[in-house]
C-alpha positions in Angstrom: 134.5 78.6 76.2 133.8 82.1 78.4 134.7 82.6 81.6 133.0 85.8 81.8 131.2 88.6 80.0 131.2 92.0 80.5 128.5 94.3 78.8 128.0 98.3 78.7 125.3 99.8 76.6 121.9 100.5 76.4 119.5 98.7 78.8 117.6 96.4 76.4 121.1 95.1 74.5 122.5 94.1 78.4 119.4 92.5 79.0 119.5 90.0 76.4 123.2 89.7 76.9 122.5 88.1 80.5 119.6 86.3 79.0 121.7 84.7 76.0 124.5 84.1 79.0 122.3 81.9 81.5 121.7 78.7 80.1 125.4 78.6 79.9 125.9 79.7 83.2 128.5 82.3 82.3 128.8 84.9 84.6 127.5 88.3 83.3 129.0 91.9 84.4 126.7 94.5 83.4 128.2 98.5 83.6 124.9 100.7 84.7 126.6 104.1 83.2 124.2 104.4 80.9 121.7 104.8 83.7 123.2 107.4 85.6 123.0 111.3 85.9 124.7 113.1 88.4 127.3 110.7 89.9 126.0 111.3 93.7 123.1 108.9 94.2 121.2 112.0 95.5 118.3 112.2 92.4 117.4 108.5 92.6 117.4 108.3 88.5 120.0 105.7 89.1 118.2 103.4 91.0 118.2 99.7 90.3 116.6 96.7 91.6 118.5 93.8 92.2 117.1 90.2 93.0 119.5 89.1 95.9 119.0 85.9 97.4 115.0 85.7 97.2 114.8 89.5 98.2 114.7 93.1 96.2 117.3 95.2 97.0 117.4 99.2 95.6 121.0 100.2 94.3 122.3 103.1 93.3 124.5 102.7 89.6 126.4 106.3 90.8 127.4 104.9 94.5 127.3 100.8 95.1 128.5 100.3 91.3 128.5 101.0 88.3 129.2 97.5 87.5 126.9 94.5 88.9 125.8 91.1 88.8 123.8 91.2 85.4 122.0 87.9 86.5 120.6 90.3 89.6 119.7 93.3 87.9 115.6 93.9 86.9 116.0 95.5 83.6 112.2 95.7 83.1 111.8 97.8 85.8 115.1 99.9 84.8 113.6 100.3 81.4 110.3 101.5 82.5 111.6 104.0 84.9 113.6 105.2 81.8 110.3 106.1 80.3 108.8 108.1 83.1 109.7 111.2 81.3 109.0 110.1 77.7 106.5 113.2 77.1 108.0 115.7 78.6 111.3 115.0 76.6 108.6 115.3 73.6 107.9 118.2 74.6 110.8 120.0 75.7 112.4 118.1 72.4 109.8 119.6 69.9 110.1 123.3 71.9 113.7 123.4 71.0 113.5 122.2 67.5 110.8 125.0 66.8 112.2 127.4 68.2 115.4 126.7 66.0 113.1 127.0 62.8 111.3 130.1 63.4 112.4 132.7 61.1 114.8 135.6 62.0 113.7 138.6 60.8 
């Protein structure tokens, strides 16, 4: 039997962590580090909604936790905002790996 679980790692992992934890009714402590970028709440990439008592309230991960209430947390919309920079990474990704091939000469 668990009192209590207590998961840090990437978004999708915690999210089926609290979803393998609720039928059970075992509270779930999820750490949002993972999320976070510079530690002062200040370029919102840390920003979480949580489902409190029938209403959706924005957190930041760097300043009102890390840690929360994983049964609170919307990791779908956590995991999307992850991806709002998918191309650009691409890009700025394949820039650097080219420019580490060209040839010296």
């Amino acid at each position: 039997r668990f009192d209590m679980i207590i998961t840090i790692g990437p978004l999708i992992m915690m999210k089926f962590v609290v979803a393998t934890a609720k039928p059970f009714g075992v509270p779930v402590t999820v750490s949002m580090n993972p999320i976070m970028i510079d530690g002062t709440g200040m370029c919102g990439g840390c920003r979480l909604t949580l489902n409190q008592d029938g209403k959706r309230v924005t957190k930041f991960a760097c300043v009102d936790g890390p840690d929360f209430d994983g049964h609170l947390v919307d990791f779908d919309e956590a995991m999307k905002r992850g991806t709002m920079y998918r191309d650009f990474e691409q890009h700025a990704r394949e820039a650097h790996c080219n420019l580490m091939n060209k040839e010296v000469k």
